[in-house]
N, C-alpha and C positions, 0 to 999 in steps of 0.2 A: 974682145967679147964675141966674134965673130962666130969662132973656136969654142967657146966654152958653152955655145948655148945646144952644142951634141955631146961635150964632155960628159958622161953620168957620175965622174970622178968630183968633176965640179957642182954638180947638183946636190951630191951627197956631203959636197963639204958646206958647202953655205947651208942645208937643214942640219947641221948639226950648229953652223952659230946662231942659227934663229930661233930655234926651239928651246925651250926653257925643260931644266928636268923636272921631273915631278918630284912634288915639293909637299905629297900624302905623306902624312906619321900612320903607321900601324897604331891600331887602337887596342890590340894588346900589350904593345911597352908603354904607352900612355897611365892605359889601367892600370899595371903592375906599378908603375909610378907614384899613383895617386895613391894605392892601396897602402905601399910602404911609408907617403909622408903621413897619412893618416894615421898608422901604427905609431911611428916614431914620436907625432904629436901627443896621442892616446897615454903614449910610453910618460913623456914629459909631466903629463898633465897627473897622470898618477903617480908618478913622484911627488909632484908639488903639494899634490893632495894628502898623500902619507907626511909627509913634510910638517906640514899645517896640523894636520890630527896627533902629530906628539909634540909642538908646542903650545897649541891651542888648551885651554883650560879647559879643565871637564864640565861643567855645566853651557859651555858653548858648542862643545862636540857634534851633539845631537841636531845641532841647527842649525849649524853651517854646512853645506858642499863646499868644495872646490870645482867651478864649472869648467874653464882653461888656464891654459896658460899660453899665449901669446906674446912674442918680439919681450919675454921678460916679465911680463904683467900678469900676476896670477890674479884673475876673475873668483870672488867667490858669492855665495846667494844667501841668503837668511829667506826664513819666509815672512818675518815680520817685522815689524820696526821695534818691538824692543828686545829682539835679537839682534838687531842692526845698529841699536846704541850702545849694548853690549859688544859688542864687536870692534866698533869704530873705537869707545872704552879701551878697550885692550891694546887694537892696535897704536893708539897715542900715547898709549903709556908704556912701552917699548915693547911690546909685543909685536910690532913690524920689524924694530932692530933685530928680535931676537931670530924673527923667523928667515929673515933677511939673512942672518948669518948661519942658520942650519941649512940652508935650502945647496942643495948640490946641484950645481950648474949655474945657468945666468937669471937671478931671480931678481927685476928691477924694485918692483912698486908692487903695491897688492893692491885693488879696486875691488869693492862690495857693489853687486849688482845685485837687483830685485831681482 
């Protein structure tokens, strides 16, 4: 130790195992990230949507959105409840099988949200 305490050989190697590296993300690849999963969901979601709109019966068209689609689970909104009995209607009488089987990609369950 005697030795190493005028080393500058030795100094500079123990702050290289002390020091931790910097462990900053750029907040532009962050962004560009976020931007692309946001498209990609946008993308899903308007398929599922187009999806829904050519099995969906014509006098429901009108009153239903498709809000998301998440992990599988296409979200969709009525604005009232007896568009919402209308819907649930259809979907139990196979209208979830049917759209379950048109849907391109991983389409699990459909949920009616207000």
């Amino acid at each position: 130790m005697a030795n190493s305490a005028f080393n500058p050989a030795y100094y500079q190697q123990l702050r290289q195992w002390r020091t931790r590296p910097d462990t900053a993300v750029p907040v532009g690849e962050l962004a560009i990230k976020m931007v692309t999963a946001a498209k990609r969901e946008s993308n899903r979601a308007g398929a599922a949507g187009q999806t829904f709109n050519t099995c969906c019966p014509g006098h429901l068209r009108p009153a239903v959105t498709a809000v998301t689609l998440r992990a599988g689970v296409l979200v969709l909104r009525v604005p009232d409840a007896a568009a919402r009995f209308e819907l649930d209607r259809w979907l139990r009488c196979g209208g979830r099988k049917e759209l379950l089987a048109a849907a391109i990609g991983t389409l699990v369950a459909v949920r009616i949200g207000g």
